[in-house]
N, C-alpha and C positions, 0 to 999 in steps of 0.2 A: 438030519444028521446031528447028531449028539456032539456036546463039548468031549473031547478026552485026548491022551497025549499024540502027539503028532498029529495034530490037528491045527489046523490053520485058524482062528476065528478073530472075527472085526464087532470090536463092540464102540459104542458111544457112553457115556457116563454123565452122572452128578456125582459129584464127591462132595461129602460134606464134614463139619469136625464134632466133636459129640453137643455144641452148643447149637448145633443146625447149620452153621454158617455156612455158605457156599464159596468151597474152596477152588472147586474147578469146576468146570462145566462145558462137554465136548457133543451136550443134545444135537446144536445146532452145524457140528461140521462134521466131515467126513469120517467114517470110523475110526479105530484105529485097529493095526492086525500087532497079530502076536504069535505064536508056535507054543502051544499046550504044552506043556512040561519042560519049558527052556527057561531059563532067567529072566528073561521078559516081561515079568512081572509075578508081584509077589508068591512065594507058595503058597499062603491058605489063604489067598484070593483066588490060585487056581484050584486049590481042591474046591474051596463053593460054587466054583463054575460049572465041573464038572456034571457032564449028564443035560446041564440045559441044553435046548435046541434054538434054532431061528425065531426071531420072535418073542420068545421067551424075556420077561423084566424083571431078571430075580435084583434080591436086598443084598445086597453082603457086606460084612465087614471088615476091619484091620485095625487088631489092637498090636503098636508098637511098644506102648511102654504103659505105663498104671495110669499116666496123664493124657496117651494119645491114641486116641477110639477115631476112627475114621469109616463113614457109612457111605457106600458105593449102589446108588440106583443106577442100572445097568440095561444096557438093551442089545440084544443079542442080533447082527446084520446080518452075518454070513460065517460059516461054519463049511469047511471041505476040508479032504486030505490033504495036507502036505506032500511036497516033491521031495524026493531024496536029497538034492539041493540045498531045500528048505529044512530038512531037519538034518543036515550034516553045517549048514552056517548057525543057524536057531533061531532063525525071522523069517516073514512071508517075503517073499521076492516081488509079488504081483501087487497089484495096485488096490485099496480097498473098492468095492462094490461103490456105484455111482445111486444117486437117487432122482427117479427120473421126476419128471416136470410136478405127474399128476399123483405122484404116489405118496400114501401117507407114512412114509420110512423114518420122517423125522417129529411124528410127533409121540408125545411120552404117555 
């Protein structure tokens, strides 16, 4: 299943600043979820989401201002419909996906 609106999807991240520095970094814990076209996070971080599937580790970026470039390696968990629910409040309700003992979910 494809990223797109109304769409529930759990990703993990490197966030970096345009000198490489690592700003955040959420490789090592649970996803995080968000609702595909809600404020939830930036708009042209969700347009370059768009379209990716499970699995998928696209690049993307976020220029705020002429000084502030911010590069997001990304890892795509889990991807389902949203509940009516869930796109009448604009967040996932459900828990993100677990990663089990032997699985390799958390490496990059």
């Amino acid at each position: 299943m494809q990223i797109e609106n109304n769409r529930v999807v759990f990703i993990r991240y490197l966030m970096k600043n345009q000198a490489g520095d690592i700003l955040e970094d959420t490789l090592s814990r649970d996803p995080i979820g968000f609702l595909q076209g809600s404020a939830a996070i930036h708009p042209d971080l969700q347009k370059q989401l768009n379209g990716f599937k499970v699995g998928d580790k696209p690049r993307v970026s976020l220029t705020l201002s002429a000084h502030e470039d911010f590069v997001f390696e990304v890892i795509i968990d889990a991807v389902r419909e949203a509940t009516e629910a869930e796109i009448m409040l604009g967040y996932p309700l459900q828990v993100p996906p677990k990663c089990e003992e032997d699985c390799d979910c958390y490496e990059v």
